[in-house]
Structure formats: C-alpha cells, structure tokens
TIMI-2910 file (N, C-alpha, C, CB; in pm, 1 decimal, decimal comma, always signed):
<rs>
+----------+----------+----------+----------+----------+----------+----------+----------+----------+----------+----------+----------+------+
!      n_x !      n_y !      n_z !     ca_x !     ca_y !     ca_z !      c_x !      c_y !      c_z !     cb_x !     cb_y !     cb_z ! resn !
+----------+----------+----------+----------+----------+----------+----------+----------+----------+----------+----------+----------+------+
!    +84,5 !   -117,2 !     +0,0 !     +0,0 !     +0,0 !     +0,0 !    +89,3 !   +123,9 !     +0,0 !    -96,3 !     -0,4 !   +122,1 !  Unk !
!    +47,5 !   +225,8 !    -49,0 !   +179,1 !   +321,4 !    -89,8 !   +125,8 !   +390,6 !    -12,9 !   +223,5 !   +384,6 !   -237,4 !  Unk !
!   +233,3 !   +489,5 !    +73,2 !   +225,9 !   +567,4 !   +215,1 !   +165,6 !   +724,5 !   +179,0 !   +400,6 !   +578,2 !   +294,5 !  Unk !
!    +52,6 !   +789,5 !   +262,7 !    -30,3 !   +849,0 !   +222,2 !    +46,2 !  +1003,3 !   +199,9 !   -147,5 !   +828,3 !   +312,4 !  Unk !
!     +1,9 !  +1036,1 !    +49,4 !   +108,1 !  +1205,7 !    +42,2 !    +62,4 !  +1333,5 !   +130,7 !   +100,4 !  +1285,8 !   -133,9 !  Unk !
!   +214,6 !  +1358,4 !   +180,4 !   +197,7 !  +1471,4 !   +251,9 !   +119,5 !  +1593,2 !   +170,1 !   +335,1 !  +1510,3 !   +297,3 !  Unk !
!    +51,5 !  +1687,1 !   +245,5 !    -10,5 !  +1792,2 !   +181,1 !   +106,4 !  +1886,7 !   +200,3 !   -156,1 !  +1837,8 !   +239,8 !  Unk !
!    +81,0 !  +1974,1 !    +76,3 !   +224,5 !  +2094,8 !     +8,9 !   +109,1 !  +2193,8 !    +42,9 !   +305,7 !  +2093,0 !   -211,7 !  Unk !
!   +170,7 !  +2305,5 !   +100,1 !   +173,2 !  +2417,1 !   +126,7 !   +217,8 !  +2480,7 !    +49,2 !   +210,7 !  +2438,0 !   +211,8 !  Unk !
!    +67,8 !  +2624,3 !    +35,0 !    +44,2 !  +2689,6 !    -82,4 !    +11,4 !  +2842,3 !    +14,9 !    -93,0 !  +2608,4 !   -193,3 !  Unk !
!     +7,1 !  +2912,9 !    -86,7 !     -8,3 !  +3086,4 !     +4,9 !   -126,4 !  +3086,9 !    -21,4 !    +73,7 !  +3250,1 !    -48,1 !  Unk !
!   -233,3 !  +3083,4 !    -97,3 !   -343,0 !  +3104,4 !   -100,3 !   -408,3 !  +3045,3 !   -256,3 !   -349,8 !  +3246,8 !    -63,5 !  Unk !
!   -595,6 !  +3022,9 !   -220,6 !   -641,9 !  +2998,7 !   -347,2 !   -655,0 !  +3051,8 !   -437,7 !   -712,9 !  +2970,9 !   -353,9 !  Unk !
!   -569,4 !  +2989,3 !   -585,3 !   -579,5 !  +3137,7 !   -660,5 !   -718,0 !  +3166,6 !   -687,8 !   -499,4 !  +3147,3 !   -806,6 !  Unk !
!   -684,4 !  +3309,9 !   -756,7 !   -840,7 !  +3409,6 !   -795,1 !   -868,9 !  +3376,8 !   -906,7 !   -842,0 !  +3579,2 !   -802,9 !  Unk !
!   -786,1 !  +3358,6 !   -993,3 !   -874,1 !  +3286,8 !  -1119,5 !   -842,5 !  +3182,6 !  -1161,5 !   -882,2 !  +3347,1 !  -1235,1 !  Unk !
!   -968,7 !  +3069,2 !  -1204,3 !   -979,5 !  +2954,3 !  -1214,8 !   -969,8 !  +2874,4 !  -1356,6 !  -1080,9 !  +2941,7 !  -1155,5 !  Unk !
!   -967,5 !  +2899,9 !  -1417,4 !   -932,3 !  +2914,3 !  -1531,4 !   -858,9 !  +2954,2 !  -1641,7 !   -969,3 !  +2927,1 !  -1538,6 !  Unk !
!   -836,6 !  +2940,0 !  -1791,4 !   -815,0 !  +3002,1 !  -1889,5 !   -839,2 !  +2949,9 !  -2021,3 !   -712,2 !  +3035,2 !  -1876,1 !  Unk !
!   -848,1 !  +2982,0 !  -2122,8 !   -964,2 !  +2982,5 !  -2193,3 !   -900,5 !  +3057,1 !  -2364,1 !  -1094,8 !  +3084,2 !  -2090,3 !  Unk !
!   -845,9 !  +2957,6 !  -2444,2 !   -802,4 !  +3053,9 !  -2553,3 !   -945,2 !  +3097,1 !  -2634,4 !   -682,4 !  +2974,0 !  -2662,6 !  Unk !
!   -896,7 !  +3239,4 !  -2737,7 !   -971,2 !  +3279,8 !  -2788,3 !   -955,5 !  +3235,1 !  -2909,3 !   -980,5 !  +3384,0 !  -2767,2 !  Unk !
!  -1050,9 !  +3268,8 !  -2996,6 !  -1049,7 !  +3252,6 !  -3095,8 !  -1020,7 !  +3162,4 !  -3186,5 !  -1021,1 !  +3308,3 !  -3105,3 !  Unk !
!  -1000,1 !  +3068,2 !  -3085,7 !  -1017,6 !  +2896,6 !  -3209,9 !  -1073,5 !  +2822,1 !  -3107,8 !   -841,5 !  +2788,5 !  -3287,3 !  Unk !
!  -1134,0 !  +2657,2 !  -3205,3 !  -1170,9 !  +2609,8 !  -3125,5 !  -1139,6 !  +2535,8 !  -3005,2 !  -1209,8 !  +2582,4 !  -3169,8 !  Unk !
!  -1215,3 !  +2507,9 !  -2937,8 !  -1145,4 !  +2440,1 !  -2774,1 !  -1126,5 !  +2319,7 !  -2795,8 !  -1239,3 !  +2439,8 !  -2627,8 !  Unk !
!  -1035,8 !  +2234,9 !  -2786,6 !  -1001,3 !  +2091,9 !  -2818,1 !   -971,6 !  +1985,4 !  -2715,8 !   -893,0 !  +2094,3 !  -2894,5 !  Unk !
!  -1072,6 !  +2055,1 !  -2569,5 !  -1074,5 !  +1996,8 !  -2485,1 !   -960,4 !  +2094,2 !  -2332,5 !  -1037,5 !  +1853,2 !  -2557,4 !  Unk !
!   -955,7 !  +2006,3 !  -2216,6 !   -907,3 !  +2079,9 !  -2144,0 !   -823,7 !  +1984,1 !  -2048,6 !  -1006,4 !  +2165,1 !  -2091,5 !  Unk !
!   -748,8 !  +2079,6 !  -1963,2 !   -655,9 !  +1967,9 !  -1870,6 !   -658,9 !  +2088,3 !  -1764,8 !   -467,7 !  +1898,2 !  -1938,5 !  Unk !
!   -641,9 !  +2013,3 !  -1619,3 !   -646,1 !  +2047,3 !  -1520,3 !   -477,7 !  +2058,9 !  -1469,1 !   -743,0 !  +1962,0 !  -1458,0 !  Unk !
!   -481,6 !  +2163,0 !  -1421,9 !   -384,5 !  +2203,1 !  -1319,7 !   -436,5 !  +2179,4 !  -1158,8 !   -353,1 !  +2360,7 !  -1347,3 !  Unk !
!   -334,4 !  +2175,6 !  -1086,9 !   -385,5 !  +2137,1 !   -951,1 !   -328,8 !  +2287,4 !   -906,5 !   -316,2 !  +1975,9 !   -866,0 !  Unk !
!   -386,1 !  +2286,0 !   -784,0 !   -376,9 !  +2433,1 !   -676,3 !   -191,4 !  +2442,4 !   -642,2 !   -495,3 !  +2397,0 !   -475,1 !  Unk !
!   -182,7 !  +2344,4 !   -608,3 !    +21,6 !  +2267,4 !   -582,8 !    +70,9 !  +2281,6 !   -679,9 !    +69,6 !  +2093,1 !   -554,8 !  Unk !
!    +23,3 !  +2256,3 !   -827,1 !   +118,0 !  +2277,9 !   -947,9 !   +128,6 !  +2404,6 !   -975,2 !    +80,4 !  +2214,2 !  -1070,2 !  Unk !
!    +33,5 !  +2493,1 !   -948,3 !    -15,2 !  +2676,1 !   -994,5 !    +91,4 !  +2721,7 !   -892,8 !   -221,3 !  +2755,3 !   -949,2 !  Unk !
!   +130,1 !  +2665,5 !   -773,9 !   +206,3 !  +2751,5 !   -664,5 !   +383,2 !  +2688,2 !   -686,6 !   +124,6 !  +2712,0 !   -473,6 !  Unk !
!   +400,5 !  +2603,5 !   -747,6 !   +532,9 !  +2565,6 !   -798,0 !   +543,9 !  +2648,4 !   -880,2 !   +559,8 !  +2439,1 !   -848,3 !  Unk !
!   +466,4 !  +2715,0 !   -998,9 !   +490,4 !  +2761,1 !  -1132,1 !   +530,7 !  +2867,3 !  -1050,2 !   +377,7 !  +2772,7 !  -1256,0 !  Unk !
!   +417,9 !  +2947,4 !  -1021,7 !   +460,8 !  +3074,5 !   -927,5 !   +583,0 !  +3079,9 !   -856,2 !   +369,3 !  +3094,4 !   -823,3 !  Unk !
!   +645,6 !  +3008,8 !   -758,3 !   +740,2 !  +2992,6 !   -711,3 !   +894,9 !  +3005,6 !   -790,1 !   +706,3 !  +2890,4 !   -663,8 !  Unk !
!   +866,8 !  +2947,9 !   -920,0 !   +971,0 !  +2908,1 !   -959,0 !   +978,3 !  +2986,8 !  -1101,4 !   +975,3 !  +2758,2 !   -953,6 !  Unk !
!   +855,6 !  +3029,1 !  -1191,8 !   +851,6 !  +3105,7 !  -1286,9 !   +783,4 !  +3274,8 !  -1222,9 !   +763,7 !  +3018,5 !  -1402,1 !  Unk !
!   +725,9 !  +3303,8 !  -1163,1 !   +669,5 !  +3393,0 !  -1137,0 !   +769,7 !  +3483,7 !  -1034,9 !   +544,0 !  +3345,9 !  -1095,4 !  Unk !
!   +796,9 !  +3405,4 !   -862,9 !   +944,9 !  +3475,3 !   -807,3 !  +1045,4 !  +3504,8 !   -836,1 !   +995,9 !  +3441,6 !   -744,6 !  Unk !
!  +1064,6 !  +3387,1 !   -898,0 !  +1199,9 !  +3330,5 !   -962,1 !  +1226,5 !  +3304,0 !   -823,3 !  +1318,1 !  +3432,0 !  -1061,5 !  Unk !
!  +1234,6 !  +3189,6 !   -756,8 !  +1257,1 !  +3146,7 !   -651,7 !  +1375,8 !  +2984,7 !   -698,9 !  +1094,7 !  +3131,1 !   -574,8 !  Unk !
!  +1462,4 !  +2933,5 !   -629,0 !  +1517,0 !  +2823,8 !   -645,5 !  +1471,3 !  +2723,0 !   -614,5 !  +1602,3 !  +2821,4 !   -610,3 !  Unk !
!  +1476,5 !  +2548,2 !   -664,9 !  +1433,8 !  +2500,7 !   -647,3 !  +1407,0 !  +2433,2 !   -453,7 !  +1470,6 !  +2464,7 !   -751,3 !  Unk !
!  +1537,0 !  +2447,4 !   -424,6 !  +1541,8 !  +2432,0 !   -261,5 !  +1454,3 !  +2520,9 !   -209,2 !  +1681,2 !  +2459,8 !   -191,8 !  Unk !
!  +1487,0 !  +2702,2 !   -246,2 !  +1392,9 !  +2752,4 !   -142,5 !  +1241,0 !  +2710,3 !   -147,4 !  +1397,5 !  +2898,1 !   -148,5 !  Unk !
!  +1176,6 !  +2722,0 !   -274,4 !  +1042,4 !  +2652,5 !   -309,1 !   +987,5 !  +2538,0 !   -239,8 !  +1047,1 !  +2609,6 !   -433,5 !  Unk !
!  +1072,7 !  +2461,1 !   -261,4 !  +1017,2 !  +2294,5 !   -206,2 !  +1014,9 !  +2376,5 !    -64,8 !  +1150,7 !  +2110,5 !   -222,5 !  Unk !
!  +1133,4 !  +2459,3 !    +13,4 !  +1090,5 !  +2521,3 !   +158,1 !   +985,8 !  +2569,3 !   +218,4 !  +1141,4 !  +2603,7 !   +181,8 !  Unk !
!   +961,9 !  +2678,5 !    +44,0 !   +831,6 !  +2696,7 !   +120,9 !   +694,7 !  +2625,8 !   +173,8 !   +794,1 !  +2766,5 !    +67,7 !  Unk !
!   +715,9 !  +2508,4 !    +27,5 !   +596,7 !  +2441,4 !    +13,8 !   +614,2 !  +2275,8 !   +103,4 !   +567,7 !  +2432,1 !   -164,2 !  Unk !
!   +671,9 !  +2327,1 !   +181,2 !   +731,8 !  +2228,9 !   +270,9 !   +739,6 !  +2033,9 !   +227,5 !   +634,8 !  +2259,3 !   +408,9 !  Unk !
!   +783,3 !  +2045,3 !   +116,5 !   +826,5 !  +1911,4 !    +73,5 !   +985,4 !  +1959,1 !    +26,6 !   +716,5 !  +1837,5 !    -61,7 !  Unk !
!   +983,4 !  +1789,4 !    -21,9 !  +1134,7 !  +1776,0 !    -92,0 !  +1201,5 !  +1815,4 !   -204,5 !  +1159,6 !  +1675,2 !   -111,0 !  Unk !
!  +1304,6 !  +1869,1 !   -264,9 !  +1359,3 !  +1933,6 !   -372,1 !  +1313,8 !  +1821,6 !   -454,5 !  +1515,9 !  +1976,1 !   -369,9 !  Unk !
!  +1319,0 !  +1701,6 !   -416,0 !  +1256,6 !  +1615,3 !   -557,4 !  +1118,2 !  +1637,6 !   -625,3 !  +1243,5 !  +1464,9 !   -523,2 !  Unk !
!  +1040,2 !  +1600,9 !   -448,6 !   +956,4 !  +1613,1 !   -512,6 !   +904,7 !  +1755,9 !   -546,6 !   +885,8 !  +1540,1 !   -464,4 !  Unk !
!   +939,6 !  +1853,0 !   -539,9 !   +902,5 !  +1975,5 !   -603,9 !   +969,5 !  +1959,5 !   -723,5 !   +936,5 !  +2104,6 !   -531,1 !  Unk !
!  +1062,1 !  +1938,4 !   -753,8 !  +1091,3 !  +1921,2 !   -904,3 !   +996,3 !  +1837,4 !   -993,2 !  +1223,9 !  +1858,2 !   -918,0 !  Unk !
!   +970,8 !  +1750,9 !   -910,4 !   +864,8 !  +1627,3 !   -987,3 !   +722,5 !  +1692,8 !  -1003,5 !   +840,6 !  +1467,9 !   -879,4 !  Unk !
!   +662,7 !  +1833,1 !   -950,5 !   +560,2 !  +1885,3 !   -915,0 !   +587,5 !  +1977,1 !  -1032,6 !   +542,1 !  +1929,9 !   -768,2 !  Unk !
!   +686,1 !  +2058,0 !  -1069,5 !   +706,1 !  +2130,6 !  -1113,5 !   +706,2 !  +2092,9 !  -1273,4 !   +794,8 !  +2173,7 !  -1047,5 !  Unk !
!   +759,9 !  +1991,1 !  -1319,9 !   +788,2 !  +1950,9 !  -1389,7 !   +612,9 !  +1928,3 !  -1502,4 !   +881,6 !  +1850,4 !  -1323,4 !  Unk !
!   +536,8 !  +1818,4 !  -1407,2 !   +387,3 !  +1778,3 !  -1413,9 !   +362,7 !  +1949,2 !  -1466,1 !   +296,9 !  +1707,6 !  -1234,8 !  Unk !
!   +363,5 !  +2069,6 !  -1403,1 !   +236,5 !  +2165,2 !  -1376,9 !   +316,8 !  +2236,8 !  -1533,5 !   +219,2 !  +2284,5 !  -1179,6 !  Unk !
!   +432,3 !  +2206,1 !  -1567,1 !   +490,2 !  +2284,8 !  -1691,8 !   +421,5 !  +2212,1 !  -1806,5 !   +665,6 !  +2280,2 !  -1707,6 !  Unk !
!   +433,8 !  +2103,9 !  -1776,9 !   +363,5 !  +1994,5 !  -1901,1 !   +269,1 !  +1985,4 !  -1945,8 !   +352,7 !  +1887,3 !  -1890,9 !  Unk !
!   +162,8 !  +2014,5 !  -1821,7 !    +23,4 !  +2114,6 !  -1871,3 !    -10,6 !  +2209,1 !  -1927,3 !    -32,1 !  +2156,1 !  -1812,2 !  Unk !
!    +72,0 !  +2318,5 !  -1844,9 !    +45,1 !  +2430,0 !  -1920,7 !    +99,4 !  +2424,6 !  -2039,8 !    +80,3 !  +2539,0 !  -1864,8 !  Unk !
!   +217,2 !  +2361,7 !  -2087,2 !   +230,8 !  +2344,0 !  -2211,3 !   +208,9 !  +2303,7 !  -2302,5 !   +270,1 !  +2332,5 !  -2227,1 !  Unk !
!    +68,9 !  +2188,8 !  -2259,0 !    -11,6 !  +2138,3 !  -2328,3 !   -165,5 !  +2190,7 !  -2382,0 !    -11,1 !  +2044,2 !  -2268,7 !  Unk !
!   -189,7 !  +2259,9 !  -2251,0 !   -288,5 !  +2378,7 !  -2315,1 !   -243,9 !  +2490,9 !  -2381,6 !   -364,7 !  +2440,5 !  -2220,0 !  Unk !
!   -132,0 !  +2540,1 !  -2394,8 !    -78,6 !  +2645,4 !  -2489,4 !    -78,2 !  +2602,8 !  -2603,4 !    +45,0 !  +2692,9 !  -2468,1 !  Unk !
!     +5,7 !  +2491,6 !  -2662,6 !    +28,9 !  +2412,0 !  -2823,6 !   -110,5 !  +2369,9 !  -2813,1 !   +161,9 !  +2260,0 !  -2850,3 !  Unk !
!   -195,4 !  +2327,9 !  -2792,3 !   -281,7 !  +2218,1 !  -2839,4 !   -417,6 !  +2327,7 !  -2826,9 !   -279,3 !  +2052,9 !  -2730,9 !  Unk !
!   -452,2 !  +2445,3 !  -2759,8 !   -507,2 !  +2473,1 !  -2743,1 !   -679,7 !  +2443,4 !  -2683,6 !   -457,6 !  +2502,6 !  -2803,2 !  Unk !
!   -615,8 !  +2394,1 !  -2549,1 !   -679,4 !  +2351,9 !  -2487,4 !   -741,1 !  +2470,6 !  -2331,7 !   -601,1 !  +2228,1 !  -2477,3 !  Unk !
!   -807,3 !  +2464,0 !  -2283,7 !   -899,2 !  +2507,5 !  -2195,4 !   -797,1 !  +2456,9 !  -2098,2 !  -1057,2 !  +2455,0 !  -2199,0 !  Unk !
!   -736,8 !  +2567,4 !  -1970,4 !   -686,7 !  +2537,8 !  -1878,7 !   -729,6 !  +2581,6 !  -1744,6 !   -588,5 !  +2559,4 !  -1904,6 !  Unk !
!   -803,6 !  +2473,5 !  -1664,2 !   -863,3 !  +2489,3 !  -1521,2 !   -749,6 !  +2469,5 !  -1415,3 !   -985,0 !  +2377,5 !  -1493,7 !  Unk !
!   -829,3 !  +2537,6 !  -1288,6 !   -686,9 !  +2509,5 !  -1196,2 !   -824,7 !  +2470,1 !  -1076,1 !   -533,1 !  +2688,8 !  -1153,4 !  Unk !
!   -797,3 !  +2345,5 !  -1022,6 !   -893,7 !  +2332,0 !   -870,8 !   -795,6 !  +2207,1 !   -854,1 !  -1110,7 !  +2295,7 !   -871,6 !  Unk !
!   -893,4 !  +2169,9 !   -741,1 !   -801,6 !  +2053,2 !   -684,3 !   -692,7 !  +2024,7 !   -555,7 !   -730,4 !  +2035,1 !   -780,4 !  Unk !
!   -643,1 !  +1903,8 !   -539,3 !   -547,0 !  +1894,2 !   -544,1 !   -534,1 !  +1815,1 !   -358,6 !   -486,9 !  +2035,7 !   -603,6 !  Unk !
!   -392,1 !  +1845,8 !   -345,9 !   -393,6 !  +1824,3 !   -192,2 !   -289,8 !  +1936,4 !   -121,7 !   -341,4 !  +1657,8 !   -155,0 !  Unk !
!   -381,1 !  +2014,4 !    -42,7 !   -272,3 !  +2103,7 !     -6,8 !   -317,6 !  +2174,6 !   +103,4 !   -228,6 !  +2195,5 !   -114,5 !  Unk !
!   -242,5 !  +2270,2 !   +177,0 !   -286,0 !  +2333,8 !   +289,7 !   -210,8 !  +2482,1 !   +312,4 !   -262,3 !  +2234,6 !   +406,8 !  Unk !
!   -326,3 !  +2612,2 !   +345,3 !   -256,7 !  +2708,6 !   +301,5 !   -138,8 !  +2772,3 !   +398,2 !   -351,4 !  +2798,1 !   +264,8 !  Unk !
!    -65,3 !  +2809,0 !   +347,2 !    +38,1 !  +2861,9 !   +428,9 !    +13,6 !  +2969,8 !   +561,4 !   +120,7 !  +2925,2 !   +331,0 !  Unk !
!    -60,0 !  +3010,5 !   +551,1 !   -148,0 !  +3056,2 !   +671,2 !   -235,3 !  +3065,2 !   +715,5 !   -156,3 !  +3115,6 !   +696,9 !  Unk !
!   -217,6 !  +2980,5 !   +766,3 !   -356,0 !  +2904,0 !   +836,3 !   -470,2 !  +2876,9 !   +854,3 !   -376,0 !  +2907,2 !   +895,4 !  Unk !
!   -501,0 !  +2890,7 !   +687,7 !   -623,0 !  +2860,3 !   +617,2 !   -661,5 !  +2665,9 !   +600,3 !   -594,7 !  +2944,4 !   +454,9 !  Unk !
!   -774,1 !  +2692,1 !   +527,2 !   -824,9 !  +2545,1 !   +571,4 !   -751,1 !  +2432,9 !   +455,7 !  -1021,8 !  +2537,5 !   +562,6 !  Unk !
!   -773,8 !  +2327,7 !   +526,8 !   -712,1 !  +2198,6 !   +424,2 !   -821,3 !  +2153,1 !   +306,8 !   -679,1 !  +2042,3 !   +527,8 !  Unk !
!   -739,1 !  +2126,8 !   +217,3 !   -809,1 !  +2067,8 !   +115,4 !   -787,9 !  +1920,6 !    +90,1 !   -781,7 !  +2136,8 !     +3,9 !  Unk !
!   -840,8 !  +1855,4 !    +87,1 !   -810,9 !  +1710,1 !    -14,5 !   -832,1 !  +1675,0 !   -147,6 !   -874,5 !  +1610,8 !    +23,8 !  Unk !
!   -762,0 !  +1678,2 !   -201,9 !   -785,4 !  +1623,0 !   -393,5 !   -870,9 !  +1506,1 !   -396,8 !   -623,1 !  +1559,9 !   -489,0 !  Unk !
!   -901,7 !  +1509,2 !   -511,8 !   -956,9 !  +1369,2 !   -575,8 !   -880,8 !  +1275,3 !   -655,4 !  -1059,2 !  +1394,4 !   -661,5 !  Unk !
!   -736,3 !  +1249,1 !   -609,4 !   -655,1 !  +1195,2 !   -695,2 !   -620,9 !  +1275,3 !   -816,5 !   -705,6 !  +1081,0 !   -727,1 !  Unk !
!   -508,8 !  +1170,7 !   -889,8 !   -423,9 !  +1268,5 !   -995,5 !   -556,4 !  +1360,7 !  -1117,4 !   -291,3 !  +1132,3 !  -1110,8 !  Unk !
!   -554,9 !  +1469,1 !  -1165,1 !   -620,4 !  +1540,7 !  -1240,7 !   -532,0 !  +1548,9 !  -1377,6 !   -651,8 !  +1668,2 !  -1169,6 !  Unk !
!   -497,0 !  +1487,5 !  -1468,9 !   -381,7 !  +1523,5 !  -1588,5 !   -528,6 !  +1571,6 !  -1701,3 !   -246,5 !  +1339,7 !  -1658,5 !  Unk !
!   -481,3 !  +1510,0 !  -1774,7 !   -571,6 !  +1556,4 !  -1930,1 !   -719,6 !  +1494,1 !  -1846,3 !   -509,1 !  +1438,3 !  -2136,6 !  Unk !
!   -808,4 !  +1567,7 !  -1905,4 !   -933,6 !  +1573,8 !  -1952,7 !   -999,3 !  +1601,4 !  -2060,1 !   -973,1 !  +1622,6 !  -1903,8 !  Unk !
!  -1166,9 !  +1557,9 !  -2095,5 !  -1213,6 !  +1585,7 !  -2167,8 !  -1210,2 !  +1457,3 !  -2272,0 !  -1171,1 !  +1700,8 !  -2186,9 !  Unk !
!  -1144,9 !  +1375,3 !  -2237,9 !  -1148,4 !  +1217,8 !  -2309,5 !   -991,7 !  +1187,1 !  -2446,6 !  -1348,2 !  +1213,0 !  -2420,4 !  Unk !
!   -939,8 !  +1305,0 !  -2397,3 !   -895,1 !  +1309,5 !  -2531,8 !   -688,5 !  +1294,3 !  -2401,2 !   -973,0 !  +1516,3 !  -2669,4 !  Unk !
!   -663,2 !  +1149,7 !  -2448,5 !   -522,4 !  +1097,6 !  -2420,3 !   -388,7 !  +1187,0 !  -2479,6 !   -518,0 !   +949,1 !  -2486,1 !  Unk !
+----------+----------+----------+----------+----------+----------+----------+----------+----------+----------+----------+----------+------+
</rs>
C-alpha cells in the first residue's frame, strides 16, 4: 500500500480559475492542480530556487521538481494544443492558516482526449 502524500503548502487559493483561448476552437481541457499553480509561481513567477520553493511548500527538492515539472507539461499542453486550462483541486494546505483541502486523486488531461 503506498504511504499516504503529505499535503504541500500553498499561500493562497488562486483568484482565477481558469483560462480559456480565444479565438479557435477548444479541443478539450486539462487540469492544473492548486500545488502545481504555486510551484509555477514559485519558480517562474518569483523566480525562486528550487530548494527555497520545495521550503516553502514544505516538501522535498525532488519532489518539487517532480511537481514542477507535471504543472509545466500542462500548461504546455494547453498552450500548443489549445486547450482550456482549469486550476482546482489537489492536496494542499494554506500557508497561513487557512483550511485543508483534499484532492480527488491525480487530475492530468481531460475531456477524453489521451
């Protein structure tokens, strides 16, 4: 039985939930988790390092790399493919002392399309 994942610490829920290209059609969508949106931030948005990040978000440089890695692959999959990009989810708890969340397990592609 595989040992239950710690919840990553996040600063807050983001404000917008979504994104949504214009002007062509939607070819389906993939989910970002609340943990992958706060790695991106961390690491594209601060410009923060990978050690301090995983610090904040109180896990391991791996696995924040391994987090980081997942939440780029998305978004880079709704950019080329033009896909509909949601952000909910996940497992995490806010950095001040806001309430816990629990995910519903992994969220990758949606919309039926592999």
């Amino acid at each position: 039985m595989p040992r239950p994942k710690k919840p990553r610490f996040v600063s807050g829920y983001p404000t917008i939930a979504a994104f949504v290209p214009q002007g062509v059609p939607i070819t389906g969508e993939v989910m970002l988790s609340v943990e992958e949106l706060e790695a991106i931030r961390l690491s594209d948005f601060e410009h923060l390092d990978q050690e301090s990040a995983a610090n904040l978000m109180q896990v391991s440089r791996q696995t924040y790399g391994r987090i980081l890695f997942t939440a780029r692959g998305i978004v880079g999959e709704a950019l080329v493919t033009g896909k509909a990009l949601k952000i909910a989810g996940g497992d995490y708890t806010m950095r001040r002392g806001g309430r816990r969340h629990r995910g519903r397990g992994r969220r990758g592609r949606m919309g039926g399309q592999e």
